[in-house]
C-alpha positions as a Markdown table, in Angstrom:
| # | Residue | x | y | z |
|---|---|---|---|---|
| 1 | Unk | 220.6 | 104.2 | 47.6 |
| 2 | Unk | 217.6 | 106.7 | 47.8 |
| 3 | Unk | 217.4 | 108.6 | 50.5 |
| 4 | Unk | 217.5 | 107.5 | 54.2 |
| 5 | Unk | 216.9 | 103.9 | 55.1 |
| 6 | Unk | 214.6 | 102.5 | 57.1 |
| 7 | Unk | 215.4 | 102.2 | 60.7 |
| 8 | Unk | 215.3 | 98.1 | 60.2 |
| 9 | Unk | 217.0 | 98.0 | 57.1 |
| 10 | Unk | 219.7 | 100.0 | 58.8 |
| 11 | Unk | 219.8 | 97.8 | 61.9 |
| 12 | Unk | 219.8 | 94.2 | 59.5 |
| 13 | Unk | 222.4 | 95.5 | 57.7 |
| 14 | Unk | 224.8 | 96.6 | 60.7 |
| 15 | Unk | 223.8 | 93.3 | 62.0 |
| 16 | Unk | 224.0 | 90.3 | 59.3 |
| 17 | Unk | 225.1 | 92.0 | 56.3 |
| 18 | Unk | 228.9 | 91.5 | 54.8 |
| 19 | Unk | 230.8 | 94.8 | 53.2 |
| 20 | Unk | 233.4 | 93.1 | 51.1 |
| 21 | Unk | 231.5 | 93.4 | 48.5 |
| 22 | Unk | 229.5 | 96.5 | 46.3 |
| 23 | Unk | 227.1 | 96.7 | 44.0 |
| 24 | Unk | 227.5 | 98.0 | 40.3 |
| 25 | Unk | 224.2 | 100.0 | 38.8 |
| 26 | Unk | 223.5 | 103.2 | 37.6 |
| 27 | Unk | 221.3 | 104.3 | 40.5 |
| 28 | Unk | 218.1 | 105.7 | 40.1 |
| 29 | Unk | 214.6 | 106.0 | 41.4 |
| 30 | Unk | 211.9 | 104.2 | 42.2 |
| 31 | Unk | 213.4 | 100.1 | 42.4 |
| 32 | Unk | 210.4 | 98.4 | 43.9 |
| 33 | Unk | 211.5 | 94.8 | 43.0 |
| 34 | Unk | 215.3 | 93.1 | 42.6 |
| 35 | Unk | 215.7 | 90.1 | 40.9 |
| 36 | Unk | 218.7 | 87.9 | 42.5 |
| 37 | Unk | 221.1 | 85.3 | 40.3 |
| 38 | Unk | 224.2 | 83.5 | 41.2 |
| 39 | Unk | 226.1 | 82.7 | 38.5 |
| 40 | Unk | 229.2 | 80.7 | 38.3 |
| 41 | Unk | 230.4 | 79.8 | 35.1 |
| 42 | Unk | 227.1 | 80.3 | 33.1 |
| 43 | Unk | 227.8 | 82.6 | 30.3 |
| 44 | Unk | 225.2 | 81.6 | 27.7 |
| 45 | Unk | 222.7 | 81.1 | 30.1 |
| 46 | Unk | 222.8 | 85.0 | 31.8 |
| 47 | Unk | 222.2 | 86.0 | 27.8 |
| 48 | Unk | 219.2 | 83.8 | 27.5 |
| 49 | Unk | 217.9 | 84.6 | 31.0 |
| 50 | Unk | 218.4 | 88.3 | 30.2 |
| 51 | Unk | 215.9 | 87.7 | 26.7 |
| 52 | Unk | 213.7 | 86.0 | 28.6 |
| 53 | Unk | 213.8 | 88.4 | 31.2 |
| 54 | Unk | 213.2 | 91.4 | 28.3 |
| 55 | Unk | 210.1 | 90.2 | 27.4 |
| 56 | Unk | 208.5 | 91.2 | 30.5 |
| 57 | Unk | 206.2 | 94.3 | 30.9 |
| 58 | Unk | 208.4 | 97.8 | 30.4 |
| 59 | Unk | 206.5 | 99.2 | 33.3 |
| 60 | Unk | 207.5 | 96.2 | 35.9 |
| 61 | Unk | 211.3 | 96.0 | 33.9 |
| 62 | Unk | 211.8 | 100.0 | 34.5 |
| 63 | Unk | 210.7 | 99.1 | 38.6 |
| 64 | Unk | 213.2 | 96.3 | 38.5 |
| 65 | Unk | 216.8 | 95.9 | 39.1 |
| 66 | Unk | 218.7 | 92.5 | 37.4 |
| 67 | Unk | 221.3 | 91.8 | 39.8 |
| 68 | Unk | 223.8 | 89.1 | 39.1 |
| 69 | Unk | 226.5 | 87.8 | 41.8 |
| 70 | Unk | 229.1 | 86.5 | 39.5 |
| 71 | Unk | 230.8 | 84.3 | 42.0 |
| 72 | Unk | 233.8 | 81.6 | 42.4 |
| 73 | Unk | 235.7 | 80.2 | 44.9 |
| 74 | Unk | 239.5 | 81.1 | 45.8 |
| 75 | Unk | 240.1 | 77.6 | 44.5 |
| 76 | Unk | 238.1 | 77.8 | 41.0 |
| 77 | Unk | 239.3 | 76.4 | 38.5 |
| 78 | Unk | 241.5 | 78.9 | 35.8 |
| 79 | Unk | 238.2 | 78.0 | 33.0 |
| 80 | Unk | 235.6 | 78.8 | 35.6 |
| 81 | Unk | 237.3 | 82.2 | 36.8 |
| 82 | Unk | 237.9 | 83.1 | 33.0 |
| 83 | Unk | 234.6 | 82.6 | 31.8 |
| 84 | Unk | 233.5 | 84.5 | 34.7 |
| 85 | Unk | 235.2 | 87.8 | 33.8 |
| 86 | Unk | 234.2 | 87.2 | 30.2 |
| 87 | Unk | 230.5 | 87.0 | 31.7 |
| 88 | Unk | 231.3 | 90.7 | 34.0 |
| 89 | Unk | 232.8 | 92.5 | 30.6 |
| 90 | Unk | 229.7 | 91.4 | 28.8 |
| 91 | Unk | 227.0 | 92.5 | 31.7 |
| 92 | Unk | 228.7 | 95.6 | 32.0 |
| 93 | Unk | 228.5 | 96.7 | 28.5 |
| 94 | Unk | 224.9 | 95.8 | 28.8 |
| 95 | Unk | 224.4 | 97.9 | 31.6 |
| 96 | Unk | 222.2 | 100.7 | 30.8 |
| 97 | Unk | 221.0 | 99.4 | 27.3 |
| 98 | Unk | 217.8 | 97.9 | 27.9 |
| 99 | Unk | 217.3 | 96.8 | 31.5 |
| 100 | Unk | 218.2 | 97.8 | 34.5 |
| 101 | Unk | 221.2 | 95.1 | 34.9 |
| 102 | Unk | 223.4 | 95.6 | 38.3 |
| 103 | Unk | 225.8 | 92.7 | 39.1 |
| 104 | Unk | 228.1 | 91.9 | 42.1 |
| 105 | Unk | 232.0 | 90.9 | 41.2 |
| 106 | Unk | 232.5 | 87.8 | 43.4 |
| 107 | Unk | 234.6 | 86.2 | 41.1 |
| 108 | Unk | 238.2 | 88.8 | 40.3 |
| 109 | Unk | 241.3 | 88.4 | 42.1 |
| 110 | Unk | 241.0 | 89.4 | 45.7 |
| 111 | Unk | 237.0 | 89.6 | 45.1 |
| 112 | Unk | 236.6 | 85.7 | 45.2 |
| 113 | Unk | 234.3 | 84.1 | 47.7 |
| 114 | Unk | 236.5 | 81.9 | 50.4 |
| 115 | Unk | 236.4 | 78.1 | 49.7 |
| 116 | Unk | 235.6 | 77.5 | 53.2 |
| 117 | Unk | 231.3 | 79.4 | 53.6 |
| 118 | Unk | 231.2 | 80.0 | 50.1 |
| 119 | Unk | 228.7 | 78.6 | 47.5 |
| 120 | Unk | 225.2 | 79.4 | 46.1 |
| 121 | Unk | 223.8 | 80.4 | 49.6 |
| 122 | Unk | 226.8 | 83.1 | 50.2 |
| 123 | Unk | 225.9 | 84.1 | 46.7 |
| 124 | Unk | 222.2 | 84.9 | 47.2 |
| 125 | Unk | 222.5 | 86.9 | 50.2 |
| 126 | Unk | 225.2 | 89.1 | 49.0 |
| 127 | Unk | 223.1 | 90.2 | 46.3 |
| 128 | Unk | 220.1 | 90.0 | 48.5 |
| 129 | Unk | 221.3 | 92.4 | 51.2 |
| 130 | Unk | 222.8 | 94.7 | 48.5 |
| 131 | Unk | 219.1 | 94.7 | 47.5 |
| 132 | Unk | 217.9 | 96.4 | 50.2 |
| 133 | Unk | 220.0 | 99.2 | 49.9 |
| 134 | Unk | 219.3 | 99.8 | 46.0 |
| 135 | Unk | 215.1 | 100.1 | 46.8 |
| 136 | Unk | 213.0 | 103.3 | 46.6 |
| 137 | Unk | 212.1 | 103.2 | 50.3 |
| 138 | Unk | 210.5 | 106.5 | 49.9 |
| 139 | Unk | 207.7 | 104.8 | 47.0 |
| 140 | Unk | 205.0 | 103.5 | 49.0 |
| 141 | Unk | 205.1 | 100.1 | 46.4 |
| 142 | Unk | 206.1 | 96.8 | 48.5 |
| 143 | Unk | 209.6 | 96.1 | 48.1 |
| 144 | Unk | 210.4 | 92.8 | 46.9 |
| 145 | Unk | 213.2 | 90.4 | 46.9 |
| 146 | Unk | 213.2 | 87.8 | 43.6 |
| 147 | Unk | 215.6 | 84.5 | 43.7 |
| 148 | Unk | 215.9 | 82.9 | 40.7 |
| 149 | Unk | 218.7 | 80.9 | 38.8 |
| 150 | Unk | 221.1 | 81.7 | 35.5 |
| 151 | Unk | 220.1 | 78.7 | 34.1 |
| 152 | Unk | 216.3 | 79.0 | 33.9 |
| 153 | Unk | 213.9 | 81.3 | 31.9 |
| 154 | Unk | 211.1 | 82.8 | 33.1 |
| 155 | Unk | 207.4 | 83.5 | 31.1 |
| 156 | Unk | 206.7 | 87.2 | 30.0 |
| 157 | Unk | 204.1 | 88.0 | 32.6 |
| 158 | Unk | 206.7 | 86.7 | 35.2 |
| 159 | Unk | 207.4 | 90.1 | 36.4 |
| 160 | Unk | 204.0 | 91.6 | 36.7 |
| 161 | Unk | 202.5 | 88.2 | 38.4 |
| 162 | Unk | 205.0 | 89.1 | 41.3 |
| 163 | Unk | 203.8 | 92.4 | 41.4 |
| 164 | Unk | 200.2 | 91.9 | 41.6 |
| 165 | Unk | 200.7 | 89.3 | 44.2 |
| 166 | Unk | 202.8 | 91.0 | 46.6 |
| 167 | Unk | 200.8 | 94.2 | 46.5 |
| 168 | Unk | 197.4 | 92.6 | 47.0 |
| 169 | Unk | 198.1 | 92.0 | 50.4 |
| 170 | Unk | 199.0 | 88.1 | 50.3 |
| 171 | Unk | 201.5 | 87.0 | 53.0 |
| 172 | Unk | 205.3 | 88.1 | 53.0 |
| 173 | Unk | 207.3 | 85.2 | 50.7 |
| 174 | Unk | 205.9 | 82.9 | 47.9 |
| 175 | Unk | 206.9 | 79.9 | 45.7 |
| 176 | Unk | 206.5 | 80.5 | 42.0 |
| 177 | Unk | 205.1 | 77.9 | 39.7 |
| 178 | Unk | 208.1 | 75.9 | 37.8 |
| 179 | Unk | 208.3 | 73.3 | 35.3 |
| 180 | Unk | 211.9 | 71.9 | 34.7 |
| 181 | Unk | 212.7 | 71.9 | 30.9 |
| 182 | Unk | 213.0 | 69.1 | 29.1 |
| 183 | Unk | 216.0 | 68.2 | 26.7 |
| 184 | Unk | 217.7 | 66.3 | 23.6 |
| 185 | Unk | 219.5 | 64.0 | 26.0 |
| 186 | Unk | 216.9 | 61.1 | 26.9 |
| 187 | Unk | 218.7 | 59.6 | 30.0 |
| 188 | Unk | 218.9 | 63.5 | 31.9 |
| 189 | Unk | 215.0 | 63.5 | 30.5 |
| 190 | Unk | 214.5 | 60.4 | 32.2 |
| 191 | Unk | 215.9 | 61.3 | 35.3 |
| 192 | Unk | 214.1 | 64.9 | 35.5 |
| 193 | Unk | 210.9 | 63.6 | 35.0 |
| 194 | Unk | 211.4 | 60.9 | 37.9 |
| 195 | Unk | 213.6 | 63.8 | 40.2 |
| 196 | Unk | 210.3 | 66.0 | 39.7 |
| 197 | Unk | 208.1 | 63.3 | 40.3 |
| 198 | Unk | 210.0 | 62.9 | 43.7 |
| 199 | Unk | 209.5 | 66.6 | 44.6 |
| 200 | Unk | 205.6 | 66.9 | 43.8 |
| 201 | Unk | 204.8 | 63.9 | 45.3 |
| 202 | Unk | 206.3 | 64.7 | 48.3 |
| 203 | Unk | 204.9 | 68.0 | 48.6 |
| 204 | Unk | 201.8 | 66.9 | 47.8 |
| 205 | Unk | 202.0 | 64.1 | 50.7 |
| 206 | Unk | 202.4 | 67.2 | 53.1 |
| 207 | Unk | 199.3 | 68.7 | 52.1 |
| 208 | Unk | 197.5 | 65.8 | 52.3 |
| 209 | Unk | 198.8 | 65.5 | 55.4 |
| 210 | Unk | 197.9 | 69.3 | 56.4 |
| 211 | Unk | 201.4 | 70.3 | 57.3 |
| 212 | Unk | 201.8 | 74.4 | 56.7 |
| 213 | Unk | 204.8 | 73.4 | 55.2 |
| 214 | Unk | 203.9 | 71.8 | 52.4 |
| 215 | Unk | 205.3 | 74.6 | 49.5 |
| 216 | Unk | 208.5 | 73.2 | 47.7 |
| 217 | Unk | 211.7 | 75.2 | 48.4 |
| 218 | Unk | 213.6 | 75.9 | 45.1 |
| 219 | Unk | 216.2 | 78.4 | 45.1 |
| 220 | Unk | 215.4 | 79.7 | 41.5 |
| 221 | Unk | 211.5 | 80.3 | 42.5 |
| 222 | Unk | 210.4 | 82.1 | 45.0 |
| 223 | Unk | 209.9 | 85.5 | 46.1 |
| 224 | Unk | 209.4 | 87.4 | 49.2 |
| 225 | Unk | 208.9 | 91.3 | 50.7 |
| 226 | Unk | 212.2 | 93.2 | 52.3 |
| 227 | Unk | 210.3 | 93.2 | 56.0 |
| 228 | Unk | 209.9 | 89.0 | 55.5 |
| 229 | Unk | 213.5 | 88.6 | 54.1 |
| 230 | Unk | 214.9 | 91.2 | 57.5 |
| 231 | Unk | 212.6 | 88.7 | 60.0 |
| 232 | Unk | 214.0 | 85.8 | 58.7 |
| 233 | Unk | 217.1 | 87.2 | 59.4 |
| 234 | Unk | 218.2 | 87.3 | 55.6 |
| 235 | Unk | 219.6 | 84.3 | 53.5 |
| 236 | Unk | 222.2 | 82.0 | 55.2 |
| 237 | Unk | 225.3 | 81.2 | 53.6 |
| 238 | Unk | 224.7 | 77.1 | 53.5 |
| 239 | Unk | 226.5 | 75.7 | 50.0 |
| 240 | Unk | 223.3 | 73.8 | 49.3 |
| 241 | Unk | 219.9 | 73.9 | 51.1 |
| 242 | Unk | 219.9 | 77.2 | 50.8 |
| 243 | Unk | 216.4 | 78.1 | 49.7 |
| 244 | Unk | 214.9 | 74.9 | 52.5 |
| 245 | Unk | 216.6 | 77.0 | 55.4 |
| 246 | Unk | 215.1 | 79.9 | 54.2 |
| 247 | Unk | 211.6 | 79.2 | 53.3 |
| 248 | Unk | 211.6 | 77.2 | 56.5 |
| 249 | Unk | 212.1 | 80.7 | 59.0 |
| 250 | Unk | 209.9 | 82.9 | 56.3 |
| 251 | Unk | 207.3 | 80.2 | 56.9 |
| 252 | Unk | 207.1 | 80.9 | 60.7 |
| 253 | Unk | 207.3 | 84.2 | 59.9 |
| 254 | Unk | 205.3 | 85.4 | 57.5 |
| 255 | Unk | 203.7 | 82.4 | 55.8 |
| 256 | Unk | 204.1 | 81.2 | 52.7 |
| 257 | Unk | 202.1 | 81.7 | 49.7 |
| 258 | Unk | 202.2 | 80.3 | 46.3 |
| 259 | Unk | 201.8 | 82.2 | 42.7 |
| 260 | Unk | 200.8 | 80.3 | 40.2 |
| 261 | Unk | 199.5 | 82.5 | 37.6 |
| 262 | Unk | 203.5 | 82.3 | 36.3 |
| 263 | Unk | 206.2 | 80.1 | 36.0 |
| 264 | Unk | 209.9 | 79.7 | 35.9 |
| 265 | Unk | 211.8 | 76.8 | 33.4 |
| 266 | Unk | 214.8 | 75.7 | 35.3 |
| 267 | Unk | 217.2 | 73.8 | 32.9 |
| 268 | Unk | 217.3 | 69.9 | 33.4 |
| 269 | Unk | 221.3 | 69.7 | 33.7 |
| 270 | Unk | 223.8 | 68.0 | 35.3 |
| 271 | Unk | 225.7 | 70.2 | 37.4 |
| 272 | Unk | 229.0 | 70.2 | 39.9 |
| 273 | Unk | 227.8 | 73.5 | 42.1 |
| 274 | Unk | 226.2 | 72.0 | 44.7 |
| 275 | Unk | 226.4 | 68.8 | 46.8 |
| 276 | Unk | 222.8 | 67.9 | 46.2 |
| 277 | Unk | 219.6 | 69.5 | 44.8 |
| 278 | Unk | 218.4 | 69.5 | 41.0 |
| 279 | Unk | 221.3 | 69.1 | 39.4 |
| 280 | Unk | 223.3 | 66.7 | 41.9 |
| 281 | Unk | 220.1 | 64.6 | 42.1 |
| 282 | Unk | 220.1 | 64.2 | 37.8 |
| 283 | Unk | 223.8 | 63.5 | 38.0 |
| 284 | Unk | 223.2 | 60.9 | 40.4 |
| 285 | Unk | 220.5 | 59.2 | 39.1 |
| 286 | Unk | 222.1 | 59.4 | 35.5 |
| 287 | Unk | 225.4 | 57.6 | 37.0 |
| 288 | Unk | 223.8 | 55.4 | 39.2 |
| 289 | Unk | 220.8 | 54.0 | 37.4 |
| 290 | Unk | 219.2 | 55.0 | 41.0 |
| 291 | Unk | 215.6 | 52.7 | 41.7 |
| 292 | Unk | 212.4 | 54.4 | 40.7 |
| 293 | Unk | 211.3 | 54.7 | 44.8 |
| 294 | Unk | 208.9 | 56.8 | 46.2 |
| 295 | Unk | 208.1 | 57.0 | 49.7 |
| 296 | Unk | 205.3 | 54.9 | 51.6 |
| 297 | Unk | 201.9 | 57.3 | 51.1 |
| 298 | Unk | 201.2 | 55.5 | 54.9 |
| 299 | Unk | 204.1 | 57.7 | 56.7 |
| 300 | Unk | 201.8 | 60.6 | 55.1 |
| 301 | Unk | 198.9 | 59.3 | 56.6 |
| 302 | Unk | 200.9 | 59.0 | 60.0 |
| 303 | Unk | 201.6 | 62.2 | 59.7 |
| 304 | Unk | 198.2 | 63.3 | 59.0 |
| 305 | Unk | 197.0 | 61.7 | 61.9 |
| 306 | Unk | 199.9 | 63.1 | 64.1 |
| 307 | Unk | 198.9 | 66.5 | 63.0 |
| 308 | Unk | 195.5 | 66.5 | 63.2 |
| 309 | Unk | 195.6 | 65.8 | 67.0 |
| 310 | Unk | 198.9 | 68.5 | 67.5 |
| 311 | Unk | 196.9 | 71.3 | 65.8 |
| 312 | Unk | 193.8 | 70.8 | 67.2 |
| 313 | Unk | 192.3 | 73.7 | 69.2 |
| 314 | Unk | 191.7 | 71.5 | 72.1 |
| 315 | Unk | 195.2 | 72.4 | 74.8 |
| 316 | Unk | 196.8 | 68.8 | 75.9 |
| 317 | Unk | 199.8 | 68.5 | 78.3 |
| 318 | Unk | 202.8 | 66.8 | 76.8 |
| 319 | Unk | 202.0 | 63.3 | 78.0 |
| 320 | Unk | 198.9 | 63.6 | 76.5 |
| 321 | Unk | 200.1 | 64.5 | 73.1 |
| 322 | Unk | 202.7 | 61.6 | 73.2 |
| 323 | Unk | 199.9 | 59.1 | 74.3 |
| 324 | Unk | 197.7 | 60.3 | 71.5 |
| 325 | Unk | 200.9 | 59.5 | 69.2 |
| 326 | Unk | 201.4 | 56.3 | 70.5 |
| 327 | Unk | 198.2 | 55.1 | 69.4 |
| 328 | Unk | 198.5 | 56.5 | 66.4 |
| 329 | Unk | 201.8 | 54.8 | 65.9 |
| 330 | Unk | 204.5 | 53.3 | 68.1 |
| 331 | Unk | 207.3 | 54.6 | 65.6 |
| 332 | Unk | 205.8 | 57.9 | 65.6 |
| 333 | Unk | 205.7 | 58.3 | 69.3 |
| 334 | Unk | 209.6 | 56.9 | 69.6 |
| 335 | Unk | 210.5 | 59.8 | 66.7 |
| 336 | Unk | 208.8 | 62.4 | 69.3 |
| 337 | Unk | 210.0 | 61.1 | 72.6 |
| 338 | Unk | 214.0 | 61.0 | 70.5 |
| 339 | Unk | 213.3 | 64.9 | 69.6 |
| 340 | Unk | 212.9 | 65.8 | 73.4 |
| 341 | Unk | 209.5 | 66.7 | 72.9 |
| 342 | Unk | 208.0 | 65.7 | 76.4 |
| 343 | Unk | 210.4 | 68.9 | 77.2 |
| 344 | Unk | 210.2 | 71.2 | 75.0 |
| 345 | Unk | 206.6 | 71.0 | 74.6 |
| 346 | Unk | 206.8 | 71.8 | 78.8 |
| 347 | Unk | 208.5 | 74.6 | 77.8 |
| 348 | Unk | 206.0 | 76.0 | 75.4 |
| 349 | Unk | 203.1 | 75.6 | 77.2 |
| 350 | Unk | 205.1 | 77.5 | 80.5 |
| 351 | Unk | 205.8 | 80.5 | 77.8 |
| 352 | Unk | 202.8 | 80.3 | 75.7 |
| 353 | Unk | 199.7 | 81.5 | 78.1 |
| 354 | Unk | 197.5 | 82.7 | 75.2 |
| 355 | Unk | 195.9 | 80.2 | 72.6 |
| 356 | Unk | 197.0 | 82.0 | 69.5 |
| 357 | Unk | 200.6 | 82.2 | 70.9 |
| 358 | Unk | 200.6 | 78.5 | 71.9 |
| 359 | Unk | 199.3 | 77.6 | 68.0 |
| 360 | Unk | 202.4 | 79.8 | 66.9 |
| 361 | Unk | 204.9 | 77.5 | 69.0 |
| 362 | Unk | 203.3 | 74.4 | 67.9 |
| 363 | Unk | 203.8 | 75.3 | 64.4 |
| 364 | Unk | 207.7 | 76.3 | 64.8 |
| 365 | Unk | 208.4 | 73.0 | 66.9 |
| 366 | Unk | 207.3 | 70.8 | 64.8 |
| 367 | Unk | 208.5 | 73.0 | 61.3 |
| 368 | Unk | 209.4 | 71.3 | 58.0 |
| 369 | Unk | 213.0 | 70.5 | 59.3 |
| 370 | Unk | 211.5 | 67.8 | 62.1 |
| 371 | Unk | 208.7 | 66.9 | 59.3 |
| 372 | Unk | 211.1 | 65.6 | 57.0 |
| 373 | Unk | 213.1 | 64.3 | 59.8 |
| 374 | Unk | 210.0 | 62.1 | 60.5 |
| 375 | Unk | 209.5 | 61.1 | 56.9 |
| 376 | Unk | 212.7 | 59.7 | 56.9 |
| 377 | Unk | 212.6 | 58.0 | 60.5 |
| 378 | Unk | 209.4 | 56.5 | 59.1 |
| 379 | Unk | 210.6 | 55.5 | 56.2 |
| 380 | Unk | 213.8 | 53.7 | 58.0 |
| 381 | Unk | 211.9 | 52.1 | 60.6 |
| 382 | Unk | 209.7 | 49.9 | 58.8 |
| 383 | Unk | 208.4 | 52.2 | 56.2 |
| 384 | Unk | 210.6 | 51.7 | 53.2 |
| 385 | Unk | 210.5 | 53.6 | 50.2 |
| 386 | Unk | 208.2 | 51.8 | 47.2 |
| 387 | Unk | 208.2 | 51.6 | 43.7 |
| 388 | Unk | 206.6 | 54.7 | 41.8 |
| 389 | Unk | 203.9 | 53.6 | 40.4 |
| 390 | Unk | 202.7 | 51.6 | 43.2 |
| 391 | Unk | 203.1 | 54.5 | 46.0 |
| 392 | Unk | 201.3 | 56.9 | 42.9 |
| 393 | Unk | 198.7 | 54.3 | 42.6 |
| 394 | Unk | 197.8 | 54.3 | 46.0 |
| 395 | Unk | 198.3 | 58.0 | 47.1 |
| 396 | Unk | 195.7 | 58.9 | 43.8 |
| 397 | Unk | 193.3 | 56.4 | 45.0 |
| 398 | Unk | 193.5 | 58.6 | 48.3 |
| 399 | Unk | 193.0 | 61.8 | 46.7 |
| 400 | Unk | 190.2 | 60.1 | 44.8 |
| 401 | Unk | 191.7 | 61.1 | 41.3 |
| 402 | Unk | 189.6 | 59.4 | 38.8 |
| 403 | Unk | 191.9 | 59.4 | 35.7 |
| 404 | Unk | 195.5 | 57.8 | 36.6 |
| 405 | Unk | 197.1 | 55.8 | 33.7 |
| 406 | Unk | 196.9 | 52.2 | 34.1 |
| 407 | Unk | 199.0 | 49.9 | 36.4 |
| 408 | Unk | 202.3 | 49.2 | 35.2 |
| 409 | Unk | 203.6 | 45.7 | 35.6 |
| 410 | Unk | 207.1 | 46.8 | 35.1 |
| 411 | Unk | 209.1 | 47.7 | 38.1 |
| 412 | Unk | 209.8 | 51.0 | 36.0 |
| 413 | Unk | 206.6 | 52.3 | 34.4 |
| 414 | Unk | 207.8 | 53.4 | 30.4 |
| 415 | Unk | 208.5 | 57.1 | 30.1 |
| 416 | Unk | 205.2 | 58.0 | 28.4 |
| 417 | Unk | 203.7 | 56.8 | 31.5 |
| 418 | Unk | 205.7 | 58.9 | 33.6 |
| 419 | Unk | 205.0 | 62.0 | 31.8 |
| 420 | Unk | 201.2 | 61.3 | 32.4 |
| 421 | Unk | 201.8 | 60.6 | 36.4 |
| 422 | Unk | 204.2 | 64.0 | 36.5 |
| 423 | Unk | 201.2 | 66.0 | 34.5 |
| 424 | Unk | 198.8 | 64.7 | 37.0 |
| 425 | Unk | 201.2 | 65.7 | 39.8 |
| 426 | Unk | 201.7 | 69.1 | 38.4 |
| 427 | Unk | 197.5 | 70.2 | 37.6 |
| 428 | Unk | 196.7 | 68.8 | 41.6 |
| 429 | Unk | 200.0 | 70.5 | 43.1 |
| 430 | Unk | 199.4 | 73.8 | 41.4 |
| 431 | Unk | 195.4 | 73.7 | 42.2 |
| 432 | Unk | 194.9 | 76.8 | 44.7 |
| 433 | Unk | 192.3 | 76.2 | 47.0 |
């Protein structure tokens, strides 16, 4: 710790923050930046995230702390909990040598995390509050909180891209560029290239659409400043979902920005330590043989429509809005008048006298939470998902891309063809406007 903290820091920290658990480092000055990785069970990967990480500029490494929450259950299995001291001796001989490595012991006897609110979100914000207390508050440098994952690398200008963004005055919290990496095993290729598909494509849908929430929510990229990470009341403790929760409260908060000047490479792997995400969704798709759907690009263009009349300048009553959905669509309008909104909307408009207020309300009513809520309403009541390349057709056509491969005739366009669609996805998602 250096010096006094700041009066906010202090008043988070008495408020949300757990003490069961320390932080190891050889404390020093000026820590502008900590970068944040569960680990559970991921030997190798911590010593090919720490090369990758070494390659970074000296200047931004010397300003940056490495800390690792090395984490298991009560419950773990004896393999998991060995490899997970092995992993602690191993980062503590390598404390000191050539970065500035701190890590968390959530893994010994009696330092376990409990099997009932443990998991990756537990792990993140016990490193994540620890954070706070390791910065130079006294350097006038933004302070800035890093999440990223054992099992990804990162590119050598990772560290100073984070820098330059966060003290040029953007907005509190960012997403990072990623690319998951590909591998030797053709069926978990297969199924990442699809399962990233999914995720672009939906993203890109929101944008379309104009929703402000249209960033994707990966735990292993994104950033954000200590003042954002305190508003948003610090990471929750969910076992998956996580990083959505998150990103969701720093969006209402702070806004979210995107960096993609960098990138991060999560691995493509199956994996057991969460109940759904990246991993769950390749093990599923891998066992399962799951269909190549997309959703319908027309809930996008109901939502589109739905938005463009809710954030319009122009003040309506509630009865108003809902008649305005109605026409837009009757589904739409059932989706609003289930989610209370004839109510809370009366509510907003009582507590919201000034315009710029109101917008604020509007946006944290309808937040990414009720959007995706809708997506999937839509897409059970009437809407149903599509195959790939006919939803990809037809959302390109929209964003009048010129250069889409050819229609496939095959319910499952070959791989090669896939590859192209998830290139196109990837140059149009990560085009800043």
């Amino acid at each position: 710790m250096n010096g006094k903290l700041p009066g906010e820091v202090e008043k988070y920290l008495r408020k949300y923050s757990l003490h069961r658990w320390t932080l190891e480092w050889d404390e020093r000055n000026y820590i502008n930046a900590a970068v944040v990785i569960p680990a559970i069970k991921e030997f190798e990967n911590v010593k090919r995230l720490l090369h990758s990480l070494s390659e970074n500029d000296p200047r931004c490494l010397e300003r940056s702390l490495i800390i690792f929450v090395i984490n298991n259950f009560v419950s773990s299995e004896s393999g998991i909990k060995e490899e997970n001291i092995h992993t602690l001796d191993y980062l503590r001989k390598k404390k000191g040598e050539y970065l500035n490595i701190a890590l968390v012991d959530a893994s010994s006897k009696g330092m376990e995390m409990p099997d009932k609110g443990g998991g990756v979100g537990l792990a993140r914000k016990i490193g994540m509050d620890l954070a706070l207390k390791a910065f130079d508050h006294l350097d006038g440098s933004k302070k800035i909180i890093i999440s990223l994952d054992a099992d990804c690398t990162v590119e050598k200008n990772y560290l100073s891209e984070i820098f330059k963004y966060f003290n040029g005055g953007h907005s509190g919290a960012a997403v990072i560029k990623y690319r998951h990496e590909p591998t030797s095993d053709a069926g978990q290729n297969a199924a990442i290239i699809f399962y990233e598909i999914f995720l672009r494509y939906y993203v890109l849908g929101l944008r379309y659409a104009g929703s402000p929430y249209s960033f994707h929510t990966i735990g292993s990229a994104f950033a954000c400043d200590y003042e954002s990470y305190i508003k948003a009341e610090g990471m929750n403790k969910r076992k998956a979902a996580e990083d959505f929760y998150f990103l969701q409260k720093a969006a209402k908060n702070a806004g979210i920005g995107r960096i993609n000047t960098t990138a991060v490479y999560p691995a493509s792997r199956v994996s057991w330590r969460v109940p759904f995400g990246t991993g769950a969704k390749v093990s599923q798709f891998k066992s399962t043989g799951e269909s190549y759907l997309l959703y319908d690009p027309a809930v996008f263009r109901i939502l589109k429509d739905w938005l463009a009349v809710f954030h319009n300048n122009e003040i309506l009553d509630a009865g108003q809005y809902l008649r305005s959905a109605e026409k837009i669509n009757k589904r739409l309008f059932k989706y609003l008048s289930e989610q209370n909104f004839k109510k809370d909307f009366e509510n907003i408009l009582k507590n919201s006298p000034a315009a710029e207020q109101l917008g604020k309300q509007k946006k944290i009513w309808f937040d990414g939470f009720r959007t995706l809520k809708l997506i999937h309403y839509l897409r059970d009541n009437g809407y149903p998902m599509i195959k790939m390349s006919e939803a990809l057709d037809i959302f390109l056509n929209w964003m009048e891309y010129r250069n889409k491969p050819m229609p496939s005739k095959k319910s499952i366009p070959p791989l090669e063809v896939q590859k192209e669609y998830l290139d196109i996805l990837r140059s149009l998602d990560e085009k800043i406007d």
